[in-house]
C-alpha positions in Angstrom: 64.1 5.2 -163.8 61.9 4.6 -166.7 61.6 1.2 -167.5 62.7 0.5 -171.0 60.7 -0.9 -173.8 62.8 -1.9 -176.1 62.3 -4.6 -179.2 64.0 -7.9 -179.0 66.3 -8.5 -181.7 65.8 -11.0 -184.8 68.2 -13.6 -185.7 68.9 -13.5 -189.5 66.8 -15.6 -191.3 67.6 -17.7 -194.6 66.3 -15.9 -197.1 67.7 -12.6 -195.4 64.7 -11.2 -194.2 65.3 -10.1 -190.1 62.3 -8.0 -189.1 59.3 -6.8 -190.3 58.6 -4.2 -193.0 57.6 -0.5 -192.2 55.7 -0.7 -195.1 52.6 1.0 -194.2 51.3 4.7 -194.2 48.9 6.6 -192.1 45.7 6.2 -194.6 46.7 2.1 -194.6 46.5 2.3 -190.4 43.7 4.6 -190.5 41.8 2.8 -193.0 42.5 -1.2 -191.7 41.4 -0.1 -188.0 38.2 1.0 -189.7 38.2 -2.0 -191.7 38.1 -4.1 -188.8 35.6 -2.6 -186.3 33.3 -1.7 -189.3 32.1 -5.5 -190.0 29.6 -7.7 -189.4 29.0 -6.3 -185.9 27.2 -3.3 -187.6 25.6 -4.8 -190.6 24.7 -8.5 -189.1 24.6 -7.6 -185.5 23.0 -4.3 -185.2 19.7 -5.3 -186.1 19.7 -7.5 -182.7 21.4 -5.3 -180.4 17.9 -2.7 -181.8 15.7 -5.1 -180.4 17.3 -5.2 -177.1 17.4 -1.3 -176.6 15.4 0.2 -179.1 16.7 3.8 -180.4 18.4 3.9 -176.9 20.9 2.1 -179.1 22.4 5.1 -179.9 22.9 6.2 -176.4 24.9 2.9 -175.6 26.8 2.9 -179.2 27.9 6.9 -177.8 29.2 6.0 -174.9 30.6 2.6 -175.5 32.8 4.8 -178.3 33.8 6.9 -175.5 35.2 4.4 -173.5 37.3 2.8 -176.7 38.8 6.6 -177.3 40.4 6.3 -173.6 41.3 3.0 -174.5 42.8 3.9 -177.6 44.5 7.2 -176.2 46.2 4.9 -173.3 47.2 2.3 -176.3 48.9 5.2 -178.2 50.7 6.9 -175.0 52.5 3.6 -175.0 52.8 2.5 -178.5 54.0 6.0 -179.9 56.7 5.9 -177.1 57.9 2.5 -178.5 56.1 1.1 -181.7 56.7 -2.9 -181.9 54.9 -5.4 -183.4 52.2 -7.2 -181.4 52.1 -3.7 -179.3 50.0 -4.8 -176.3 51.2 -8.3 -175.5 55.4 -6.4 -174.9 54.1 -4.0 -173.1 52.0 -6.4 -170.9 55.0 -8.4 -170.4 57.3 -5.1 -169.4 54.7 -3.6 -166.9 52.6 -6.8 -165.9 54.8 -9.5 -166.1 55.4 -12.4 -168.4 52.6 -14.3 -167.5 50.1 -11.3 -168.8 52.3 -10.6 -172.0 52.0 -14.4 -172.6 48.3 -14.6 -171.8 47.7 -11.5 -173.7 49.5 -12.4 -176.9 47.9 -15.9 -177.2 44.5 -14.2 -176.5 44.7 -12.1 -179.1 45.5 -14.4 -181.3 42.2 -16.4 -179.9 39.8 -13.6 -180.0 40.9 -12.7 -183.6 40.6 -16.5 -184.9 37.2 -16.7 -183.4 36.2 -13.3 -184.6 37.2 -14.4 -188.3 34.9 -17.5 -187.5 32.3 -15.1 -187.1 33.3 -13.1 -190.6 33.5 -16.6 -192.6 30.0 -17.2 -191.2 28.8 -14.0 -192.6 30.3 -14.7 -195.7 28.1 -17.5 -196.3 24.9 -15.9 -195.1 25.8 -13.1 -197.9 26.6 -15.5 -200.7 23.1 -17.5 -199.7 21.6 -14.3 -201.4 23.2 -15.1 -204.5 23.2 -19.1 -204.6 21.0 -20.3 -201.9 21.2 -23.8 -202.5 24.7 -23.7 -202.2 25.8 -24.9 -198.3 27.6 -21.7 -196.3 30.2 -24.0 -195.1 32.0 -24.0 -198.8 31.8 -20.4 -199.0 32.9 -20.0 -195.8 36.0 -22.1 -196.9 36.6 -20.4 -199.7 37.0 -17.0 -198.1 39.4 -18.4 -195.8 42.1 -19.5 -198.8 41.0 -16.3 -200.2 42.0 -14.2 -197.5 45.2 -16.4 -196.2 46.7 -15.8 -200.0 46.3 -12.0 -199.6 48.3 -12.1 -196.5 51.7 -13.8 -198.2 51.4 -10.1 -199.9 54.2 -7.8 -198.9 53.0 -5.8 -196.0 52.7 -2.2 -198.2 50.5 -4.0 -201.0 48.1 -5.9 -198.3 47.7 -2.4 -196.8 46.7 -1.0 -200.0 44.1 -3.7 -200.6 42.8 -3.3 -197.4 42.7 0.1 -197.9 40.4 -0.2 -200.8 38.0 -2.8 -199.2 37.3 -0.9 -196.4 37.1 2.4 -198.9 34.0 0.0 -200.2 31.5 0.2 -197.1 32.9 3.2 -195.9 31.2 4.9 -199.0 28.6 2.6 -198.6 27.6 3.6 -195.0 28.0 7.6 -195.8 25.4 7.2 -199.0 23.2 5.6 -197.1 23.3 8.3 -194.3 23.1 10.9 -197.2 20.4 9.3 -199.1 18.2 9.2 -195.4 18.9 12.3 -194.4 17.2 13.8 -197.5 14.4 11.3 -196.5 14.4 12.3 -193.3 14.4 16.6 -194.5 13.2 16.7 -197.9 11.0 13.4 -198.2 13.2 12.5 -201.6 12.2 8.7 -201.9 9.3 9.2 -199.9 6.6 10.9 -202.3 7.9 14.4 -200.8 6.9 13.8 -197.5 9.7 14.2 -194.8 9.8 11.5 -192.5 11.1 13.5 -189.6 12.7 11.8 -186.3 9.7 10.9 -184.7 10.1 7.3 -184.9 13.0 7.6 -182.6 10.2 8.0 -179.8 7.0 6.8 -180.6 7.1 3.5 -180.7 7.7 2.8 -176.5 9.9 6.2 -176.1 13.6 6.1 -177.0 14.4 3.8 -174.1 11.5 1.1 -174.6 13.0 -1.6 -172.7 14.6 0.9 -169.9 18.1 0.4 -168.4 18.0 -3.4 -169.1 18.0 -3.4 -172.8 20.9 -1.0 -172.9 23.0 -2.9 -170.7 21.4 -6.6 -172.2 23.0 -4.8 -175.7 26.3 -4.1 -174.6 27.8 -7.3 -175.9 27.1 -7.0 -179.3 27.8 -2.9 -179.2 31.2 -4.2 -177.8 31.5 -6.4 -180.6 30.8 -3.9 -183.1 34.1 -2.2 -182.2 36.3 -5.1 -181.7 39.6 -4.4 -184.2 40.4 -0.7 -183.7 43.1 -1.8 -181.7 44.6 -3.0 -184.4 46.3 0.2 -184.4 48.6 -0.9 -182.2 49.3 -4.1 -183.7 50.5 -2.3 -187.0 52.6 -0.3 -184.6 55.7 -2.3 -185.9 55.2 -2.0 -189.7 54.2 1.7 -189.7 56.5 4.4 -191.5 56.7 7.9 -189.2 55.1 6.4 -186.0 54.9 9.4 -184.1 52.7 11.1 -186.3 50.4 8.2 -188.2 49.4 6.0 -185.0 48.6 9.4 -183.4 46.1 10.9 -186.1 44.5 7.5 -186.9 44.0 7.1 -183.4 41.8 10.2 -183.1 40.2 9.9 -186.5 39.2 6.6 -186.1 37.1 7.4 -182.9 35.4 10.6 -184.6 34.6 8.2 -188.1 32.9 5.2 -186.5 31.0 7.5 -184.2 29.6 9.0 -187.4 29.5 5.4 -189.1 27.6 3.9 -186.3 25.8 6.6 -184.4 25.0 8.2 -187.9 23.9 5.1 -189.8 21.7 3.8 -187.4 20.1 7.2 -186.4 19.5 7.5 -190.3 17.9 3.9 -190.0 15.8 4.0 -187.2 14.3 7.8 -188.0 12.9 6.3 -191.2 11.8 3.1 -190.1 10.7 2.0 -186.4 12.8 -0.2 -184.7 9.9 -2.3 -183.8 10.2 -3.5 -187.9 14.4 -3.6 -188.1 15.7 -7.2 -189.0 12.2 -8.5 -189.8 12.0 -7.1 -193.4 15.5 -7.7 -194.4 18.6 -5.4 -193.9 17.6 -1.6 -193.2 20.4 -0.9 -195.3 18.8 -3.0 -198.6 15.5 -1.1 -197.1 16.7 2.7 -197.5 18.3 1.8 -201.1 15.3 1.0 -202.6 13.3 3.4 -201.2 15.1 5.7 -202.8 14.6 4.0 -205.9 17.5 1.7 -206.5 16.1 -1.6 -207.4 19.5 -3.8 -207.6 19.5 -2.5 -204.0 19.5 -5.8 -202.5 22.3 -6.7 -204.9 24.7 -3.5 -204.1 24.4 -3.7 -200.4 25.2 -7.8 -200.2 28.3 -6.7 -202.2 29.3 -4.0 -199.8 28.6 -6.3 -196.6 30.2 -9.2 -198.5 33.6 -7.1 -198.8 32.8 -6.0 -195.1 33.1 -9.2 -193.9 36.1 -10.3 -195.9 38.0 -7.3 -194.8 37.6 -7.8 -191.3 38.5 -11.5 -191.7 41.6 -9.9 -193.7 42.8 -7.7 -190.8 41.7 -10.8 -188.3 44.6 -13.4 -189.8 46.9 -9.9 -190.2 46.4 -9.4 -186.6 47.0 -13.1 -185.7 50.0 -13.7 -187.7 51.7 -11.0 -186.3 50.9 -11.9 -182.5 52.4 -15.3 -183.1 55.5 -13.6 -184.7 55.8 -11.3 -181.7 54.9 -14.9 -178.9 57.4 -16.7 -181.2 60.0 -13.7 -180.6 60.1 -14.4 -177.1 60.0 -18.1 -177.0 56.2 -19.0 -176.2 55.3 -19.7 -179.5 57.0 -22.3 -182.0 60.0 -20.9 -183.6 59.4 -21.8 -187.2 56.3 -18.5 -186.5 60.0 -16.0 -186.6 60.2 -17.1 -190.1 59.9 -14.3 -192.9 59.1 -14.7 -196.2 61.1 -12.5 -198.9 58.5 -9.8 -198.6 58.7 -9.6 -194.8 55.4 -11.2 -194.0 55.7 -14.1 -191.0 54.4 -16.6 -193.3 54.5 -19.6 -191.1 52.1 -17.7 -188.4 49.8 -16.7 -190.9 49.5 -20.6 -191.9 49.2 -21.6 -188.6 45.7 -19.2 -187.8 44.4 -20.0 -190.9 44.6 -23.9 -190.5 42.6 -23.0 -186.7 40.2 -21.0 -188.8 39.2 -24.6 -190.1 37.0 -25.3 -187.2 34.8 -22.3 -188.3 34.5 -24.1 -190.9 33.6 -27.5 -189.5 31.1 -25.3 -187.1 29.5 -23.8 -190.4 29.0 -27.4 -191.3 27.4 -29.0 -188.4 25.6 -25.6 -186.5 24.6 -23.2 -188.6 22.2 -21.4 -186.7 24.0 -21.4 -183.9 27.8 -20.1 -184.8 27.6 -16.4 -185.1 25.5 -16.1 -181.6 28.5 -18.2 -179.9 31.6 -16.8 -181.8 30.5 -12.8 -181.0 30.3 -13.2 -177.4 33.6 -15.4 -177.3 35.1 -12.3 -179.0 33.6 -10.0 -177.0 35.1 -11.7 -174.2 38.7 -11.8 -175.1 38.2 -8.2 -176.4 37.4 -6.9 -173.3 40.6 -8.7 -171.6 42.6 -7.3 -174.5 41.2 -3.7 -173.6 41.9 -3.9 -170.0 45.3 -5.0 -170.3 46.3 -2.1 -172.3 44.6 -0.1 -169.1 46.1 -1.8 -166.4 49.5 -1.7 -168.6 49.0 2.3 -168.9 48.5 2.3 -165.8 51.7 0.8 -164.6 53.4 2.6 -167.5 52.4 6.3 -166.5 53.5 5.1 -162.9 56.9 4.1 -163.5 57.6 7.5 -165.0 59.1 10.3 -162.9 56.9 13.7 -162.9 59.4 15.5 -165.2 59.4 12.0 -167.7 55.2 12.7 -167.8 55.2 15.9 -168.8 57.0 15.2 -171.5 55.1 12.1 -172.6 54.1 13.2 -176.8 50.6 11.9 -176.6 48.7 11.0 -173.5 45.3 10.0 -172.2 42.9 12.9 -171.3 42.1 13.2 -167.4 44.5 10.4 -166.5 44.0 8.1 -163.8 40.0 8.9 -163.5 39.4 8.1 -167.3 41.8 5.0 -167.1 39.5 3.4 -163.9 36.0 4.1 -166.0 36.7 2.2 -168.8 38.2 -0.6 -166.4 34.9 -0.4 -164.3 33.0 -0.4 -167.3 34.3 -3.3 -169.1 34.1 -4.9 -165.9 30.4 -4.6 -166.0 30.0 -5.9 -169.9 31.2 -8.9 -168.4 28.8 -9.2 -165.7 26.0 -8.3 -167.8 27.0 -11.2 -170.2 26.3 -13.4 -167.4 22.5 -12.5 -167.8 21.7 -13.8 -171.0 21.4 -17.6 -172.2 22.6 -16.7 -175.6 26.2 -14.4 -174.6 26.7 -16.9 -171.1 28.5 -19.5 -172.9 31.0 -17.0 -173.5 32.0 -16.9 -169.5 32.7 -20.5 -169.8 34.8 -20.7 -172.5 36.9 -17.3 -171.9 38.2 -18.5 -168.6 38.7 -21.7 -169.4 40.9 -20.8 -172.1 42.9 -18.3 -169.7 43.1 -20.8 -167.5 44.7 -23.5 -170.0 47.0 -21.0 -171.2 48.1 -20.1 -167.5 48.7 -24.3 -166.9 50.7 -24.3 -170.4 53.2 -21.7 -169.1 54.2 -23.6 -166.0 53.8 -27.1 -167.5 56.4 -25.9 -170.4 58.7 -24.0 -168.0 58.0 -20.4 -169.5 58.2 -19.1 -165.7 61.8 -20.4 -165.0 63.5 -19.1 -168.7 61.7 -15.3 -167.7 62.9 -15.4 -164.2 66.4 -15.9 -165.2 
C-alpha cells in the first residue's frame, strides 16, 4: 500500500487563524526560488570560486546545476503528490523516520539562519561603499529588523515584494550579459574592437589549475545554489500546486543556468580571470566600460537588494520550518501561533533573535565571517539535498508498479540519476575536508547533528513517535 502523506491538523488558534495561507502564485514561487540561490554566492563568492578553477568554472557551475535539477525533480515527485509546509522535513519523517524529519527540520532551520548570517554580512560590505566609516555590524543589524518586519506581511504581499526584489538583479544580471555580449561581437564599449572568447583559454588553458581547482571550487558553486529548494518549502502556501511547483521547478533550473553559466562566461570572455576580484566587481567593471559612470553606484544597489532578498526568503524559509517542527511537537508550541494574516509570527521572531549572533560575529570578526558561514551552509545544504534523495528514494519504493506509472511528475532516469547526485554530494563533502578555509565546516555540521540527535532522546521525542 502507498504510504500516506497526509498534513497534521491545526488546533484553532485565538485569533482564528488554523493554517497557513495559499496565498502565493506561480511567478511568487518561481521568482523567490530565484531570489534565494541568486545572492551573494554569485556576486560576493564567484570571484573566489574563479581563482580556484579559472574559466573551468563554468564546467563545474554546469554540472553542479545538473545535479540540483535531479534534486529538484525528486523534491517535486513528492511535493506535488502532497504539498505541505516545511515539504522535506514530513516527508523525511514518513519515509526515513522521525529522527531524520526531526534532524532535517531543525537543520534547515540552521543552514538558513547561518546562510542569512552570511547575507547580513554582505549587506555591510555593500553599504561600506556608500558610508565607509560607518561599522558593517550596524548595517548588518539594520537589515535584519528590516527584513523580520517584512515577514509579519501576509504571505500573498511578502511574495509580491519578493517578487520585485529578485525582478531587481534578475534584470541586472541579463543587461549585463547583453551589454558583454555586444562587447564580446560588436566591440560596443570597447573602441569597436570585439573582444572575442579568447580569454577563456589563454591565460593557462580553460582548466588552469586541472581537476583540483574544480573540485577545490565546489563549495562555494554549492553555495551559489543553496535556496532553490525553497520550492518545496512554499509547497504549503501555493495556490494550484500541481501546476506552479511543477513549472517553477523546471524554469528555475534553465534561468540560473543562464544567470550563472551566462554571466560569468560574459565576465571572464572580456576580462581574464587572472584579474577577477582584484579590480573590484566584474559586474561594476563591464558597466562602465560601456560607459555608465554611476556604475559602481547601480551595481552596489542591485547586489545590496540581492542580499536582502535572500536574507528575506532565509527567515521565510525558517519560520515556516519551525511552524512545521512545532506542528509535530519538536519545536515550542507558541511557533503554531498565527497572526491574523496567517504568518507564524512567533517562529519568525524566534530566527531573527538567532540571526543576532551574525550580528555579534560582524562585530568581533569581520574578515573572517563570510568564509565560515558559506561552508557551514554548504554543509547543511548538502544534508538537506540528500535527504530529499534518500526520501525519494524510499518514496518511489513504497509504491506499487501500477501507483508509479501514474506518478504526475517524476525524476528523469530514476534510480541511476537519484545515486549520482547522492555520490556527488558525497564527494563536495570530502573535498571540503581539503581546504583550511571550508574544514571548519566538517566540525561544526556534525556536531550540530549530533546535538540535535542527543536532544531527541534526552527530551523523549523517540518514545511520543513510537507510540
Amino acid at each position: 500500500m502507498t504510504q500516506q502523506l497526509d498534513s497534521k491538523k491545526l488546533t484553532p488558534k485565538q485569533n482564528g487563524q488554523t493554517e497557513l495561507h495559499r496565498g502565493l502564485e506561480e511567478r511568487h514561487i518561481t521568482l523567490m526560488s530565484l531570489g534565494a540561490a541568486i545572492g551573494v554566492g554569485l556576486f560576493l563568492g564567484s570571484a573566489t570560486a574563479i581563482q580556484l578553477a579559472g574559466p573551468g568554472i563554468l564546467f563545474a557551475y554546469a554540472f553542479s546545476g545538473m545535479i540540483m535539477f535531479f534534486i529538484m525533480r525528486a523534491l517535486g515527485e513528492m511535493a506535488i503528490q502532497n504539498p505541505v509546509a516545511g515539504s522535506f522535513s514530513k516527508y523525511a519523517r514518513d519515509y526515513l523516520g522521525p529522527l531524520a524529519g526531526y534532524i532535517t527540520g531543525w537543520n534547515y532551520w540552521f543552514l538558513w539562519v547561518v546562510t542569512c548570517m552570511a547575507e547580513i554580512t554582505a549587506v555591510g560590505v555593500y553599504m561600506g561603499l556608500w558610508f565607509p566609516d560607518v561599522p558593517a555590524w550596524i548595517w548588518a543589524l539594520s537589515a535584519l529588523i528590516i527584513m523580520t518586519t517584512v515577514n509579519f506581511l501576509a504571505v500573498k504581499a511578502y511574495g509580491e515584494l519578493e517578487f520585485w526584489f529578485a525582478l531587481i538583479k534578475i534584470v541586472a544580471i541579463l543587461s549585463m550579459i547583453l551589454i558583454g555580449v555586444l562587447m564580446i561581437v560588436f566591440g560596443i564599449g570597447n573602441g569597436g574592437v570585439a573582444t572575442g572568447i579568447s580569454n577563456l583559454w589563454d591565460h593557462g588553458g580553460f582548466f588552469p589549475n586541472g581537476i583540483e581547482g574544480i573540485l577545490l571550487s565546489l563549495q562555494m558553486v554549492m553555495f551559489a545554489y543553496l535556496g532553490i529548494e525553497m520550492i518545496g518549502v512554499t509547497a504549503g502556501e501555493v495556490k494550484n500546486p500541481e501546476k506552479s511547483l511543477s513549472r517553477a521547478i523546471d524554469s528555475v533550473f534553465w534561468r540560473i543556468l543562464i544567470f550563472y553559466v551566462g554571466a560569468l562566461f560574459v565576465i571572464m570572455s572580456i576580462y581574464p580571470w587572472t584579474e577577477i576580484g582584484t579590480q573590484g566587481s566584474p559586474f561594476v567593471l563591464t558597466f562602465e566600460k560601456i560607459g555608465i559612470p554611476a556604475a559602481a553606484g547601480i551595481i552596489n544597489f542591485v547586489v545590496l537588494t540581492a542580499a536582502l532578498s535572500s536574507c528575506n526568503s532565509g527567515i521565510f524559509s525558517t519560520g515556516r520550518m519551525l511552524f512545521n517542527l512545532a506542528e509535530h511537537e519538536e519545536a515550542p508550541a507558541s511557533y503554531k501561533t498565527l497572526t491574523g494574516n496567517g504568518v507564524p509570527g512567533k517562529a519568525v521572531l524566534a530566527s531573527a533573535s538567532v540571526l543576532l549572533i551574525g550580528v555579534l560575529l560582524n562585530y568581533l570578526v569581520p574578515a573572517k565571517v563570510f568564509t565560515w558561514v558559506t561552508s557551514i551552509a554548504t554543509f547543511g545544504a548538502i544534508w538537506t539535498w540528500s535527504i530529499i534523495l534518500l526520501s525519494q528514494i524510499r518514496y518511489r519504493k513504497s509504491l506499487q508498479p501500477h501507483e508509479q506509472k501514474k506518478l504526475k511528475y517524476k525524476i528523469p532516469f530514476f534510480p541511476y540519476t537519484s545515486y549520482l547526485s547522492l555520490a556527488f554530494l558525497a564527494g563536495v563533502i570530502v573535498v571540503m575536508g581539503f581546504s583550511p578555509d571550508t574544514r571548519i565546516a566538517l566540525f561544526i555540521g556534525p556536531l550540530w547533528l549530533i546535538s540535535l540527535t542527543v536532544v531527541y532522546y534526552a527530551k523523549g521525542f523517540h518514545r511520543k513517535n513510537s507510540q
